[in-house]
C-alpha positions in Angstrom: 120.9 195.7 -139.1 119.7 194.1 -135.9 116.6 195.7 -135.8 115.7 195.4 -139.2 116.4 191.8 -138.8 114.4 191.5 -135.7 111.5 193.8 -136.8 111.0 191.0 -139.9 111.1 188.3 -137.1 108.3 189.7 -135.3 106.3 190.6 -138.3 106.6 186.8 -139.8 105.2 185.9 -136.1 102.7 188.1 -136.3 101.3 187.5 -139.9 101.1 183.7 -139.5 99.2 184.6 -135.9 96.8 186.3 -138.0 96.6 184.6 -140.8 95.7 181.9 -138.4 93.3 183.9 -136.3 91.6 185.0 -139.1 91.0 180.9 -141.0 89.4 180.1 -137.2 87.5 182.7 -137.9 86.4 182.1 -141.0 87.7 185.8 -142.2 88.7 185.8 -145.6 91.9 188.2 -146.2 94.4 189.1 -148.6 97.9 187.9 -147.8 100.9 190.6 -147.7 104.1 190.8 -148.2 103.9 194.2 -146.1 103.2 194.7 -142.4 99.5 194.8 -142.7 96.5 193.0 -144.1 93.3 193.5 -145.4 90.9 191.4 -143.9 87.1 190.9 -144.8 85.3 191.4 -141.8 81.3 190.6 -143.5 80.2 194.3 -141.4 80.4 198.0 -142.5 84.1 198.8 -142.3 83.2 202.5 -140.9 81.6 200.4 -137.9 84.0 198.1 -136.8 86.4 200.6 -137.2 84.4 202.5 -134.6 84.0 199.8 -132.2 87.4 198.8 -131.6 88.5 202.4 -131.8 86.4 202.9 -128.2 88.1 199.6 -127.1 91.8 201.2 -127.9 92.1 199.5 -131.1 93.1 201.4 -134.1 92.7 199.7 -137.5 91.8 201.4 -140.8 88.3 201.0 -142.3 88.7 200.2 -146.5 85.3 201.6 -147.2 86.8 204.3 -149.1 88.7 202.0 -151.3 85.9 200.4 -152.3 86.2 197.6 -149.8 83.0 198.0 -147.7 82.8 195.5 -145.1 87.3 195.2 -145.4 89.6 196.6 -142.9 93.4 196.6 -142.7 95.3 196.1 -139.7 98.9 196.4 -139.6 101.0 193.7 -137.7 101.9 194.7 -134.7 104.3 192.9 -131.2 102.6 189.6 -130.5 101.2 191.4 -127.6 99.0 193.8 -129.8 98.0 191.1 -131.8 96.8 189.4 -129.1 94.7 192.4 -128.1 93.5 193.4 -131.8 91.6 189.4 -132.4 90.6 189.7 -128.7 88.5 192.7 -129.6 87.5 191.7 -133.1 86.2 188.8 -131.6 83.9 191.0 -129.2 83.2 193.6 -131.8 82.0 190.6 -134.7 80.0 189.1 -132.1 77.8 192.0 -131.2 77.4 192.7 -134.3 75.9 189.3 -135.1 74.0 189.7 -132.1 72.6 193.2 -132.9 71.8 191.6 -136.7 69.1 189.5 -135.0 
């Protein structure tokens, strides 16, 4: 019971990190009740799904759903979290730069 109670803890932590992460952003996503989000990136889904793969970040591309340029990420230990906008951040920004 302590667990499950502690595992909901960390989740509500991370999801507001996100959500927050995401609004400085400027990423549109859709909120969740779960313990992941799909979140608009504005690139190919298969790509930056690729990119922060070779940077140790697994996320799942959407493009198969019908959500090109979507990913979902599930909410992970503050930690993760941490790691996963860090490399989003990277991974967005090259592909802005590689766009010009």
């Amino acid at each position: 019971k302590m667990f499950l109670k502690q595992s909901q803890v960390v989740n509500e932590e991370g999801k507001k990190y996100l959500y927050d992460q995401f609004e400085k952003l400027g990423l549109d996503y859709v909120p969740t009740y779960a313990n992941f989000i799909l979140v608009k990136v504005g690139f190919p889904s298969r790509e930056v799904f690729n990119r922060l793969l070779k940077k140790g970040i697994i996320v799942r591309a959407m493009d198969g759903y019908g959500f090109p340029d979507h990913i979902r990420v599930t909410i992970g230990t503050m930690k993760e979290n941490i790691a996963f906008i860090k490399n989003l951040k990277t991974v967005i920004s090259e592909l802005k730069e590689q766009a010009l």
